[in-house]
Backbone bond lengths (Angstrom), bond angles and torsions (degrees), N, CA, C in turn:
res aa  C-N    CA-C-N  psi(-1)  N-CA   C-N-CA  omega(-1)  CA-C   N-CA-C  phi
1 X - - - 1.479 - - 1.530 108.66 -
2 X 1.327 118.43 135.12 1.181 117.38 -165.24 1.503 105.87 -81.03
3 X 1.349 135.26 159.98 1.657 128.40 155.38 1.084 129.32 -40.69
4 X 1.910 127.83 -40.67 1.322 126.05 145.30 1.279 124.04 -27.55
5 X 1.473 123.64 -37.31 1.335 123.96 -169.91 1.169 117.59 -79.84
6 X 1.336 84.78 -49.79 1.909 105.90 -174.08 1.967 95.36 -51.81
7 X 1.096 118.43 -67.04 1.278 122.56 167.97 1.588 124.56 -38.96
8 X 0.819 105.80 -14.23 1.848 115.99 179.49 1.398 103.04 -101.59
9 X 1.111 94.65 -42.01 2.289 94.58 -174.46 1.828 88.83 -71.79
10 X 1.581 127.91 -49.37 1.273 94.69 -156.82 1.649 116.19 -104.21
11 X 1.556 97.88 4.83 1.748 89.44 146.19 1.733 115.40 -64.47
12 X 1.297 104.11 -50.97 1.501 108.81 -167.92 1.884 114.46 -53.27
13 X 1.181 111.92 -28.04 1.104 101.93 151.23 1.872 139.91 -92.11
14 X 1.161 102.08 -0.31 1.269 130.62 170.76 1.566 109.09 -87.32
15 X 1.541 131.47 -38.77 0.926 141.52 -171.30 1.260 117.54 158.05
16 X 1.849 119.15 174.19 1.682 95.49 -165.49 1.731 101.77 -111.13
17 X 1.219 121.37 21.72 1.778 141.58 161.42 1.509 105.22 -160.03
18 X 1.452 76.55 173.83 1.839 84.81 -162.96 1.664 115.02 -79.65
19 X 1.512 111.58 -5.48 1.164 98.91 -179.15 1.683 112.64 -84.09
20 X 1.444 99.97 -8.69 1.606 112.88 173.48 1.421 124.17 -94.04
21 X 1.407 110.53 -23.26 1.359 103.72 151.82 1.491 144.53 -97.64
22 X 1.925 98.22 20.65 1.542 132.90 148.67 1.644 122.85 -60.67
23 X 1.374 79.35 -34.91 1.800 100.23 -157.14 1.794 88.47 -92.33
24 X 1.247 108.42 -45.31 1.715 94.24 -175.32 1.811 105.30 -91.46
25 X 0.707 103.58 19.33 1.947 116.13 176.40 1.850 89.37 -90.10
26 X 1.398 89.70 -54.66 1.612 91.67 -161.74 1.500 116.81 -63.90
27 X 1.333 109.30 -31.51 1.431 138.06 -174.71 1.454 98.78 -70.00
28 X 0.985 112.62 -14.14 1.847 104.95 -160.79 1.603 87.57 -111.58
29 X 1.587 136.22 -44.05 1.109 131.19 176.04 1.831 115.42 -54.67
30 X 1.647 100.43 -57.37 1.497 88.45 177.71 1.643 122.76 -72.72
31 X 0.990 122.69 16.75 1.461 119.10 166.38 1.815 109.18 -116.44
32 X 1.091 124.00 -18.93 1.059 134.45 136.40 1.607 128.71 -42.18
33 X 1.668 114.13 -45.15 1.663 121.35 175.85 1.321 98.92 -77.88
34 X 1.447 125.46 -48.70 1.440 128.86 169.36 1.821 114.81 -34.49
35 X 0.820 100.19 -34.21 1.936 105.60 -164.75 1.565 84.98 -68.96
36 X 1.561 123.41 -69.70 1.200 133.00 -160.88 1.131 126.80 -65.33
37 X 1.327 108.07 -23.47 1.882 121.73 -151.94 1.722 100.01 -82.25
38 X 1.097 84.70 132.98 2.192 94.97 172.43 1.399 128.09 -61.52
39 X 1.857 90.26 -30.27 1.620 105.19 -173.47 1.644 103.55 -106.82
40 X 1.109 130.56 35.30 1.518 141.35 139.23 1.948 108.98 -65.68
41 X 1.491 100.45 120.25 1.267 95.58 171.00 2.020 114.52 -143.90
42 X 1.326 116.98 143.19 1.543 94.12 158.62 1.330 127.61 -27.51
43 X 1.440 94.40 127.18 1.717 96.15 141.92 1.533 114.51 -170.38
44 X 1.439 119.42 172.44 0.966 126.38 151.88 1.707 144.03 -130.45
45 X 1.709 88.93 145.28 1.340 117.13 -177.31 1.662 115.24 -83.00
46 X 1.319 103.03 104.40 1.665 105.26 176.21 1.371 122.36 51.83
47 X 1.690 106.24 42.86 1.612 109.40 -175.48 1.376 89.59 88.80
48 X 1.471 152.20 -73.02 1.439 136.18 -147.09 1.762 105.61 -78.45
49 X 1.263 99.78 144.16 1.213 111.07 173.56 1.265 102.00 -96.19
50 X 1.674 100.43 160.51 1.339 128.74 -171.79 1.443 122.05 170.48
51 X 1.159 132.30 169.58 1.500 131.35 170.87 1.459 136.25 -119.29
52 X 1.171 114.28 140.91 1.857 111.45 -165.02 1.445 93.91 -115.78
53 X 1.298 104.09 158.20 2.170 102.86 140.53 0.998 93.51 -117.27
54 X 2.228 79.15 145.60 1.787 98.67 -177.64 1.242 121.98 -114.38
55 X 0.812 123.81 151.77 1.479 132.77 -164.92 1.741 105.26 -107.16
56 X 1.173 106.53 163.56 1.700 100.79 177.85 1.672 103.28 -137.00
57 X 1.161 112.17 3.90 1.409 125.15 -158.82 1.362 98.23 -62.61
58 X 1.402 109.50 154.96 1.748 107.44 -164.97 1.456 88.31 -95.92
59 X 1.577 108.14 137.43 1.258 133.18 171.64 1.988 125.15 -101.80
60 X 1.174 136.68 101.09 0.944 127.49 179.38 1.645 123.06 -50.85
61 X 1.626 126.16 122.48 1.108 118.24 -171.20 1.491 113.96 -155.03
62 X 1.213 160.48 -173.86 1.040 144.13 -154.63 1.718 113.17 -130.60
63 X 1.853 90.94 -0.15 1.506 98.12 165.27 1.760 127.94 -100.88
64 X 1.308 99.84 -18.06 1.125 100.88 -176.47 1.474 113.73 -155.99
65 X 1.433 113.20 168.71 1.717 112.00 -179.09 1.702 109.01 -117.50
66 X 1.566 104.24 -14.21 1.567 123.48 -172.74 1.016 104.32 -69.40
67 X 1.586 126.22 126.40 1.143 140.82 -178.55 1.216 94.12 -71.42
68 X 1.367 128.33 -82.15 1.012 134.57 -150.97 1.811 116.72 -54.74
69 X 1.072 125.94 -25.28 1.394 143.14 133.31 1.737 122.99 -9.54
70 X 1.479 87.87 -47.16 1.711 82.32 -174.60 1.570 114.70 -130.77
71 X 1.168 108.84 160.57 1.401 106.07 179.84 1.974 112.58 -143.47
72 X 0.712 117.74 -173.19 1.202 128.62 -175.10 1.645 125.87 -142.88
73 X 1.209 122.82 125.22 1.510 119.27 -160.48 1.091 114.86 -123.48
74 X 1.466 139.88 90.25 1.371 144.67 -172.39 1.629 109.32 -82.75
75 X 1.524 95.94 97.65 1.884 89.98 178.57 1.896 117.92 -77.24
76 X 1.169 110.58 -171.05 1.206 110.26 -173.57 1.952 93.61 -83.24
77 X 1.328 114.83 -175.83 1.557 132.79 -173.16 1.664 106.64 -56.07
78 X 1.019 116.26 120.62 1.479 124.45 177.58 1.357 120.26 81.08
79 X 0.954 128.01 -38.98 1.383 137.47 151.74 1.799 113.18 13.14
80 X 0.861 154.04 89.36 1.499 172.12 144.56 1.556 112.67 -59.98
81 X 1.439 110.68 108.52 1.442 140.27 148.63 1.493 136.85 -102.69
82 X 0.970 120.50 -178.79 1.651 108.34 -168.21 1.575 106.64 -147.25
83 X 1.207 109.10 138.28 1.481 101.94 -171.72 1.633 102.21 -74.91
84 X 1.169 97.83 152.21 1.787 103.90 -164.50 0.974 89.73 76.88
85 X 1.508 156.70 37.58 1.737 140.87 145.06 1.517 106.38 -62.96
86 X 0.952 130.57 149.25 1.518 148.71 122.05 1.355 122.93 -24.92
87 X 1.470 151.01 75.27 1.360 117.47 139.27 1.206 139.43 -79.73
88 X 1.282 143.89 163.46 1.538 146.46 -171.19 1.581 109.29 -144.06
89 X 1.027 122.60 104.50 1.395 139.89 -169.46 2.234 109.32 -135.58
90 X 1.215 98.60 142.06 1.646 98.28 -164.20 1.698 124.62 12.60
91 X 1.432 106.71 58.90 1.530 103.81 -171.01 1.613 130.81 82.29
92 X 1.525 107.55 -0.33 1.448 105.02 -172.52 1.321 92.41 -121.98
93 X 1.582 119.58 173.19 1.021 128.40 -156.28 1.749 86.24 -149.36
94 X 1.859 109.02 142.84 1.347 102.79 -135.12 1.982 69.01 -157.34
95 X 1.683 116.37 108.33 1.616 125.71 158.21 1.755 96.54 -83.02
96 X 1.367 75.79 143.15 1.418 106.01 -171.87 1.710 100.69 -102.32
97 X 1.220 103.82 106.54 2.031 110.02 -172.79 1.825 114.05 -102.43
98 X 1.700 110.22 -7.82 1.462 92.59 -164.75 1.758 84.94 -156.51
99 X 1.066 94.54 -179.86 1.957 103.12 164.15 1.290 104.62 -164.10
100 X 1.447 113.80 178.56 1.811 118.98 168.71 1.216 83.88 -95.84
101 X 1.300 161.26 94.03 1.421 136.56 160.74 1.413 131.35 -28.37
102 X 1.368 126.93 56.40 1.763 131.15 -153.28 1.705 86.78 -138.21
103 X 1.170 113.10 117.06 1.281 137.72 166.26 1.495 97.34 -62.87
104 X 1.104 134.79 -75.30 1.523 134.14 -166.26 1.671 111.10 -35.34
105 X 1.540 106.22 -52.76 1.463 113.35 174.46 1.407 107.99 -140.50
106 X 1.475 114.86 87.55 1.380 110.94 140.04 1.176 153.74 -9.52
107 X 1.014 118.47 88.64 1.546 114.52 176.93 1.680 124.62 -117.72
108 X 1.380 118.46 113.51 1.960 118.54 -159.28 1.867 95.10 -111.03
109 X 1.200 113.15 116.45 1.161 124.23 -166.89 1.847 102.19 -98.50
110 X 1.322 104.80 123.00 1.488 112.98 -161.29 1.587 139.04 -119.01
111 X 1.152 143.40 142.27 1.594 124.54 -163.65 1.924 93.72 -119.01
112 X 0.941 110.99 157.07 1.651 111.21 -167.31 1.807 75.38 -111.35
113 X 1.401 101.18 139.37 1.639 123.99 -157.87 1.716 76.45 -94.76
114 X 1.908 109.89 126.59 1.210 106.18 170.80 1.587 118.43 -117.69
115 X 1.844 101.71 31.89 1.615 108.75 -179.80 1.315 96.04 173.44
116 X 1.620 112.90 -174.24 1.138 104.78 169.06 1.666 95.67 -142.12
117 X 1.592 107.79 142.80 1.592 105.26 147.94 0.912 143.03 -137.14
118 X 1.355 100.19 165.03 1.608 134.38 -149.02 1.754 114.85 -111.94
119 X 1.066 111.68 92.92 1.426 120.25 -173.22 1.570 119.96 -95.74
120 X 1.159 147.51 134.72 1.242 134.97 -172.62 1.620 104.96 -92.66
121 X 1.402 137.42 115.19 1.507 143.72 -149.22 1.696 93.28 -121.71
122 X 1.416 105.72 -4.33 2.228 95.94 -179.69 1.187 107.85 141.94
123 X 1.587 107.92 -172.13 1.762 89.94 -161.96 1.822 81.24 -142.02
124 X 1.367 88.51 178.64 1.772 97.76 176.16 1.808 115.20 -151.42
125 X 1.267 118.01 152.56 1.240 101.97 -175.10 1.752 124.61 -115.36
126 X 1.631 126.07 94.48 1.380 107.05 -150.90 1.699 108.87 -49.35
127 X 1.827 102.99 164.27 1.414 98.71 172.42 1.634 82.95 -92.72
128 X 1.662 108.60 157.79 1.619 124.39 171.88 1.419 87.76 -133.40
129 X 1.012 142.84 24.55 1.926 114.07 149.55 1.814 100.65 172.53
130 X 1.258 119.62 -131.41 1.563 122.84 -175.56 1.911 84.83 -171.56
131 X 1.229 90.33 160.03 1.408 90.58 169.63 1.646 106.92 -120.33
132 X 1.236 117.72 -164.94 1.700 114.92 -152.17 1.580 97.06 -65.16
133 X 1.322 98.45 -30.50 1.967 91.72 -171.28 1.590 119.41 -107.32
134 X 1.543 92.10 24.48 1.691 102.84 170.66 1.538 122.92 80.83
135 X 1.644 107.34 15.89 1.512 115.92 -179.58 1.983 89.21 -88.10
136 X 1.297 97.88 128.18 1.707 111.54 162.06 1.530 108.75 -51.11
137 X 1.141 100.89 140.27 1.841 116.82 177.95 1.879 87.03 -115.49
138 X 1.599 87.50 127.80 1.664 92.69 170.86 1.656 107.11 -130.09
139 X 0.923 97.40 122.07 2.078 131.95 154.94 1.662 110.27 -40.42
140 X 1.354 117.25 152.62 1.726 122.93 -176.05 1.250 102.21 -38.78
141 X 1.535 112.61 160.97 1.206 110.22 164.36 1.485 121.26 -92.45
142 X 1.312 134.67 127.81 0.930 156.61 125.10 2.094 127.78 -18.45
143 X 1.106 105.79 87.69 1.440 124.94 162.94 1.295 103.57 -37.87
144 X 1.857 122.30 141.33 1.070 139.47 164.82 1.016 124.14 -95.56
145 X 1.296 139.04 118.94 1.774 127.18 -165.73 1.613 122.05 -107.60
146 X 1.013 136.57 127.95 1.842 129.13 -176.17 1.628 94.14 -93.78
147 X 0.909 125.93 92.50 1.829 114.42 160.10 1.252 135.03 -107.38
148 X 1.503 118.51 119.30 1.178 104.38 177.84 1.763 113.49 -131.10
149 X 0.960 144.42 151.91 1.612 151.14 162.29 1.913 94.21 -52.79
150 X 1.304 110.90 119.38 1.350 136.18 172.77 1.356 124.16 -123.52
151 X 1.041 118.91 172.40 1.519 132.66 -176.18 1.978 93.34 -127.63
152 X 1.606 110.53 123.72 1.568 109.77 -178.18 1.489 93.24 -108.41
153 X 1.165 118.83 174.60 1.873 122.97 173.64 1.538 104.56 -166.97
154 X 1.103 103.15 100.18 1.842 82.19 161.23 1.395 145.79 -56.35
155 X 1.260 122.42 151.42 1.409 119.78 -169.82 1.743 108.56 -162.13
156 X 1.361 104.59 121.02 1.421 107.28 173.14 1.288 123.04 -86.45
157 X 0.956 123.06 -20.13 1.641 116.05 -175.39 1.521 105.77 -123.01
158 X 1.575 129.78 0.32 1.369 114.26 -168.61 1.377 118.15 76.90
159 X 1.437 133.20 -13.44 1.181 108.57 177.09 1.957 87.85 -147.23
160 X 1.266 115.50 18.25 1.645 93.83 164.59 2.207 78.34 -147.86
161 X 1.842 76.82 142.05 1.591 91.35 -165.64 1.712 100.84 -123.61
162 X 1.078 127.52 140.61 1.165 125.14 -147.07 1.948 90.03 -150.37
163 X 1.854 104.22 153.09 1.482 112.04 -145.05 1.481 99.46 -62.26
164 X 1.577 133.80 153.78 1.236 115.77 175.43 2.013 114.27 -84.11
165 X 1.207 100.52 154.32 1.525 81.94 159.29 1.653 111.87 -138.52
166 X 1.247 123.05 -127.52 1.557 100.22 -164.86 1.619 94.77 -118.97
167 X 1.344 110.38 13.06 1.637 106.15 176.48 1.801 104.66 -133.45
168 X 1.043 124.61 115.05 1.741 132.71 170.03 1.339 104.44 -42.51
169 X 1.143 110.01 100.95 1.906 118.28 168.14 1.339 118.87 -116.87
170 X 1.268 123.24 6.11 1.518 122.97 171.04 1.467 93.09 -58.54
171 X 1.600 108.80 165.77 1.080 110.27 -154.00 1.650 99.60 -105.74
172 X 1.741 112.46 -18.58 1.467 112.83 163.54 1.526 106.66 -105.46
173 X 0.926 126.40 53.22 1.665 140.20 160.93 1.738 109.86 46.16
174 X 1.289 107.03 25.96 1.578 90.15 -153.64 1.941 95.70 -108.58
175 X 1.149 91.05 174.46 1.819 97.73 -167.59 1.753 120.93 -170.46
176 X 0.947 97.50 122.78 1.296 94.63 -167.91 2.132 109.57 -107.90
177 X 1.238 67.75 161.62 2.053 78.38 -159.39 1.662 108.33 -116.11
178 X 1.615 116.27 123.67 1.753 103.55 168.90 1.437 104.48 -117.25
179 X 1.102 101.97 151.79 1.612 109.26 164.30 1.071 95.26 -148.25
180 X 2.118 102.69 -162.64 1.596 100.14 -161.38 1.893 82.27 -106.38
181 X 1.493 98.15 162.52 1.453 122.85 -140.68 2.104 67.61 -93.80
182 X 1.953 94.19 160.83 1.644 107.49 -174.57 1.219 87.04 -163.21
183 X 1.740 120.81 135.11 1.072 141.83 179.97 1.672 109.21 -59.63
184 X 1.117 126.84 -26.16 1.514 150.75 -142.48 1.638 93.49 -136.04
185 X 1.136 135.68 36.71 1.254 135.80 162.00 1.711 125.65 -100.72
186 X 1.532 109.39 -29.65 1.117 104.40 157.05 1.455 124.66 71.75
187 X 0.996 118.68 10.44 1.746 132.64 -144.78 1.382 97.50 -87.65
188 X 1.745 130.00 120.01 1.467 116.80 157.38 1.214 122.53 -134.33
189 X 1.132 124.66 148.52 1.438 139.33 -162.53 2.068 93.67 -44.85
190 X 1.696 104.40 140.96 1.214 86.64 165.60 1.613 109.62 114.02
191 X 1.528 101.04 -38.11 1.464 111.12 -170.80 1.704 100.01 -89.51
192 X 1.471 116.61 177.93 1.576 94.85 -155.44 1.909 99.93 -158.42
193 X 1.030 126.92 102.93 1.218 150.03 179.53 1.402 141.12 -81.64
194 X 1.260 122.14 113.99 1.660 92.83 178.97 1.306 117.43 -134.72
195 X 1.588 110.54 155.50 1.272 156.24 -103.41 1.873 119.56 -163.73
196 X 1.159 123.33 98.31 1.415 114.36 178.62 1.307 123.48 60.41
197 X 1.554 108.77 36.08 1.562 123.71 175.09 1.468 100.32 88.53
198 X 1.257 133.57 -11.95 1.626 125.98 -152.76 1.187 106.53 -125.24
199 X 1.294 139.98 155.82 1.637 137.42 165.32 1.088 108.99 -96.57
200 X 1.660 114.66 145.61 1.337 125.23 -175.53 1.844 113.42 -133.18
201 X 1.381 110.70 147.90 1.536 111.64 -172.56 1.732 87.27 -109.92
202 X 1.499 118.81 141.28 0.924 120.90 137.75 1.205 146.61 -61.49
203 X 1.593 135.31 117.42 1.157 127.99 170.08 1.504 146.96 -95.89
204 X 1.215 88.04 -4.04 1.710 106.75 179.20 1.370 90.50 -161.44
205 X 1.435 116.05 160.41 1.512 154.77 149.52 1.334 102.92 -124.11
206 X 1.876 94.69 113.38 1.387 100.24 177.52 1.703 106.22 -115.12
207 X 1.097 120.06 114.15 1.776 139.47 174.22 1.419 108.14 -69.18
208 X 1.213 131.51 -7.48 1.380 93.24 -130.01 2.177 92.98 -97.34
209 X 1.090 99.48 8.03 1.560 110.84 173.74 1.236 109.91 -86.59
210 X 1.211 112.42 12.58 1.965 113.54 -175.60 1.741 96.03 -120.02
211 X 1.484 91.84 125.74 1.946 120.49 163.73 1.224 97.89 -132.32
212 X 1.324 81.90 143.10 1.661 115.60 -176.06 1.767 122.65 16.74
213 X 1.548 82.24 69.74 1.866 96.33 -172.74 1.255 119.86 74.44
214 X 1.275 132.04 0.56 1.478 126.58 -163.61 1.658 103.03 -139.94
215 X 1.350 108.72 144.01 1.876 97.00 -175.85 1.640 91.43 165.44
216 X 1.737 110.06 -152.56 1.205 101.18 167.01 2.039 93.24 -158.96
217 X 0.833 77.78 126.55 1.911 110.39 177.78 1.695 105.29 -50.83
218 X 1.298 119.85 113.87 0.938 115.79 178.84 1.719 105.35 -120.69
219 X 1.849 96.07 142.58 2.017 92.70 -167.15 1.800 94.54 -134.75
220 X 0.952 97.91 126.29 1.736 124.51 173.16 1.137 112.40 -81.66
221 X 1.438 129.52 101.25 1.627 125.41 166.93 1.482 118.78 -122.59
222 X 1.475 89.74 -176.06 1.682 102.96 -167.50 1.245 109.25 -137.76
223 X 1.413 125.03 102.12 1.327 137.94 177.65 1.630 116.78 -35.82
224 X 1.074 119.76 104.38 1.440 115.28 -167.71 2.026 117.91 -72.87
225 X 0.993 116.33 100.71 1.688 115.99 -152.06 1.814 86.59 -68.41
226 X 1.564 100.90 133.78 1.494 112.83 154.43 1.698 124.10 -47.15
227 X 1.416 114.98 136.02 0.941 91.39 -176.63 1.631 113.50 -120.11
């Protein structure tokens, strides 16, 4: 058998050109580093389980400077996440803001969720019975709630964002919030929430990180000063 051949049979089982038996070379190494690697751990993606290695390496980003804040999740080959995903790893809950987009090796770039909010979006009134001629009898009204697990950060000017800590010290109280974006969120400027002992007004709902239903919701507020 000539060397041509030999080379043809073991791409062909490798793949059926060479840029595919690059791609399954590579495929075979990172599940291979996976077997060995220390920093492979549970977790789960949107209810499904599965396992990443994590990285802690500081990532430049425009929400935060805290290392410890973010992490990075290299799944195995093909592997598909969504910005605004969910991860859940030892009890924390981890928005997913960026990716390498590379099928071969995955990588879901992440903020560790340090609250959650809870916005009031409307109210509703249960029915509790009918009366003899079939008019509904309705019960208190009942508040509507938007909740989601977020990542908060302070920021005074909107465009320089500085580390969070557990007390609002910007000097114009303001702070902006991401989570993962929900068709059924309802969110409008105006409405007013609270958050880290303090109440906050929304000032913007910013979309514009959401394709085709999936993204992550970004909300601009303004610390409402006691008066």
């Amino acid at each position: 058998m000539s060397d041509y051949s030999t080379f043809r049979k073991r791409m062909n089982r490798m793949g059926g050109n060479q840029l595919e038996a690059r791609a399954n070379n590579t495929k075979q190494v990172v599940n291979q580093t996976f077997g060995r690697s220390p920093s492979v751990k549970a977790v789960s993606y949107e209810g499904i389980e599965t396992e990443a290695m994590i990285s802690y390496e500081k990532r430049s980003n425009e929400y935060t400077q805290s290392q410890s804040d973010q992490r990075s999740f290299t799944f195995k080959p093909n592997f598909h996440a969504e910005i605004g995903g969910i991860i859940e790893m030892d009890d924390d809950i981890y928005v997913v803001y960026d990716s390498n987009e590379s099928e071969l090796l995955p990588v879901y770039y992440a903020l560790k969720s340090n609250n959650h909010i809870r916005v009031k979006i409307g109210e509703e009134r249960e029915i509790t019975g009918y009366t003899s001629i079939g008019q509904p009898i309705y019960g208190s009204v009942k508040p509507i709630f938007f909740e989601r697990p977020c990542y908060a950060t302070v920021n005074a000017r909107f465009n320089v964002y500085t580390e969070f800590d557990s007390k609002i010290n910007a000097p114009s109280g303001r702070m902006l919030i991401f989570f993962p974006y929900s068709e059924d969120q309802d969110l409008k400027d105006g409405m007013e929430f609270n958050m880290f002992g303090d109440r906050y007004r929304i000032i913007n709902v910013d979309i514009t990180r959401v394709s085709n239903g999936k993204g992550i919701t970004r909300l601009f507020t303004d610390k409402i000063q006691s008066e």
